[in-house]
Residue, then its C-alpha position, 0 to 999 in steps of 0.5 A: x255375749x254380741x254386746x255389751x254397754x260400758x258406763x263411763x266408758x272414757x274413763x280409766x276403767x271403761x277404756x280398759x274394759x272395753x279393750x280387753x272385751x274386744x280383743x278377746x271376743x272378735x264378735x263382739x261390739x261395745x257402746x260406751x256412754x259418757x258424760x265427762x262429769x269428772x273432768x267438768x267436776x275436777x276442772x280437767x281437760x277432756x283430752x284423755x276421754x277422747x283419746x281413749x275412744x278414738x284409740x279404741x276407734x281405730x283399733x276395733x272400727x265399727x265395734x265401738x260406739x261412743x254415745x254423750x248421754x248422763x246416766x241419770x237420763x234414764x228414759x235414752x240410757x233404756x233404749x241404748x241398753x236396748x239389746x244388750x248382753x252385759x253392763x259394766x256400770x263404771x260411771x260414778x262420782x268417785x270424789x270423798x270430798x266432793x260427796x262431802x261439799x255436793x251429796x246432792x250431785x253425789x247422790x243422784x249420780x251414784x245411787x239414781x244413776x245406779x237405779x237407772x241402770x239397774x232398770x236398764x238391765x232389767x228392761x234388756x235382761x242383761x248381766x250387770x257389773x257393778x263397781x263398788x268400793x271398800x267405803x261401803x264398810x265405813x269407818x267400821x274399818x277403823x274399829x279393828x284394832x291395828x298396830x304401827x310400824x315404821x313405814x305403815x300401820x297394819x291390822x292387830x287383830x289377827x283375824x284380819x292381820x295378812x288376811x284383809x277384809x271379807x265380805x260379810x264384814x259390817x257395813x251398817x252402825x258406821x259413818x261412810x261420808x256421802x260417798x260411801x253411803x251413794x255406793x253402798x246404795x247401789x250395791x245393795x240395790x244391785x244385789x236385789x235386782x238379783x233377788x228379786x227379778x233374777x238378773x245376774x249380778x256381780x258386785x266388785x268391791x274394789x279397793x285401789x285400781x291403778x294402772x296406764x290411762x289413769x289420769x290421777x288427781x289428789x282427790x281419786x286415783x292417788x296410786x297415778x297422782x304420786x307417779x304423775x307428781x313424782x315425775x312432774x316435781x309437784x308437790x304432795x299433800x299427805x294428810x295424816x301420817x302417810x302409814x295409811x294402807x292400801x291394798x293396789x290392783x293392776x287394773x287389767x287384773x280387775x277386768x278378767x275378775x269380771x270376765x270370769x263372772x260373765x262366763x261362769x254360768x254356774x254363778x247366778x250372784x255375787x259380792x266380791x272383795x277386788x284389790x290386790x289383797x295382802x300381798x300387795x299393800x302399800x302405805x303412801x310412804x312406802x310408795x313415795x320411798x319406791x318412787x324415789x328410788x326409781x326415779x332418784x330424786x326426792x319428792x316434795x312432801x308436805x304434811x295435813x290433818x286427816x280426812x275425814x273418816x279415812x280408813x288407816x288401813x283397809x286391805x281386801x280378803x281375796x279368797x272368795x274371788x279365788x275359790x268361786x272364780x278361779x282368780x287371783x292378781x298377775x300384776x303384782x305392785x312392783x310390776x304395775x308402779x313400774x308399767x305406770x312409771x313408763x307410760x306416764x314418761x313416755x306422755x311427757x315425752x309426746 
């Protein structure tokens, strides 16, 4: 692998991938391609993107290049994937809510902006990593019969209960908002570019990614907005019960899954459930009491209706990652909250 393109690459995740990709390949150089969609969509400040890109600027020269471009442009995004080894195609509209009050927008970043990409990869017979969701089963998810307790609902079926949600589970006779419907698009798009023009394709099906450098806003990246508010004394929006379930993965965690697909020649395709499985589950109460209890002080909380089509509990089957990759989660939760707690006191105090 010489090169490798990252979509989204000042964002969260793309800053992350291209750290861990250039200090482990020393040969390696990374072009990262934004458009800042998010921070003009959540009327957020662009200060963290260019952080990110002059950090890894200074941390790895030359290796880094940073290009402005919006996926949807497909004609410039070819002839910059032009020769590249791999894309991790991170970029995406990442808002429920926002999918719901623009589809428009939703669609033509997520499913023809994936469209282009996969176009891209093709054009350059480059591996593609596409990021997808658990929002690709829907509300298929709330059909399994679950149970309530105290701090969390959890699965009653006990073909899922402290196992999670395998991939050949249902994804069609279900509502998805806009979102879920633009991803699973591209999901399935992705895997046929497999099928039928043979490209190596991963896609990662990912549940809840957390970790420093993530901005965390009340419509995505809720792990980082609780942490922020909490630490901030802002108040927090539950809406429904709070006892909704998440399964959380550190997201250095994450790119190592990728890395072990890049690698493993063996492995032409695949579709993986990526979170933090079973062992790491969180209800947004339980975090909330963690939080506290780290911080000591209360958190301010009010209560709302439900989202809509919110999934009560959603949590990944791990297994085929662990037995075709070798992989499994470092982080566990505990770790990760307190890593992100630390970073995210340490900016307060810059």
């Amino acid at each position: 692998m010489e090169k490798i393109l990252v979509t989204g690459g000042a964002g969260f995740i793309g800053y992350h991938t291209a750290d861990y990709f250039l200090s482990r390949y020393p040969q390696l150089k990374a072009i990262l391609v934004d458009n800042f969609m998010r921070a003009k969509l959540y009327g957020i400040p662009t200060n963290m993107q260019w952080e990110n890109i002059k950090l890894l600027k200074e941390r790895y020269g030359h290796r880094v290049e940073f290009i402005e471009l919006d996926i949807r442009d497909h004609e410039k995004l070819c002839k910059v994937a032009k020769n590249v080894h791999v894309i991790a195609h991170i970029a995406a509209q990442v808002g429920v809510p926002t999918s719901i009050k623009n589809p428009r927008l939703d669609y033509e970043i997520n499913t023809t902006g994936t469209f282009n990409v996969l176009e891209a990869a093709r054009k350059a017979d480059a591996i593609v990593i596409y990021c997808s969701t658990n929002k690709v089963y829907g509300e298929n998810v709330n059909k399994i019969p679950i149970e309530e307790h105290e701090t969390r609902y959890d699965y009653a079926d006990p073909k899922y209960k402290g196992r999670g949600v395998p991939e050949n589970f249902p994804i069609d006779l279900s509502a998805h908002t806009p979102y879920g419907v633009s991803k699973l698009a591209g999901d399935l798009y992705t895997q046929e570019y497999h099928y039928t023009y043979g490209l190596k394709t991963g896609v990662f099906r990912m549940s809840c990614i957390y970790g420093e450098r993530q901005l965390g806003i009340e419509e995505q990246g809720w792990v980082a907005w609780f942490v922020k508010a909490a630490i901030e004394g802002k108040t927090i929006t539950i809406y429904g019960t709070g006892k909704q379930v998440r399964d959380i993965l550190y997201v250095k965690d994450l790119i190592k899954a990728w890395d072990l697909f890049i690698n493993k020649k063996e492995v032409k395709h695949g579709v993986y459930n990526t979170g933090g499985g079973p062992e790491n589950t969180i209800s947004l109460v339980e975090l909330i009491k963690l939080l506290e209890e780290k911080l000591g002080r209360k958190m301010e909380v009010k209560y709302a209706d439900w989202r809509l089509h919110d999934q009560k509990v959603y949590y990944s089957d791990i297994t085929k990652l662990q037995q075709k990759l070798n992989w499994k989660p470092e982080v566990d939760k505990l770790k990760g909250v307190e890593k992100l707690i630390e970073e995210k006191l340490c900016r307060r105090e810059i």
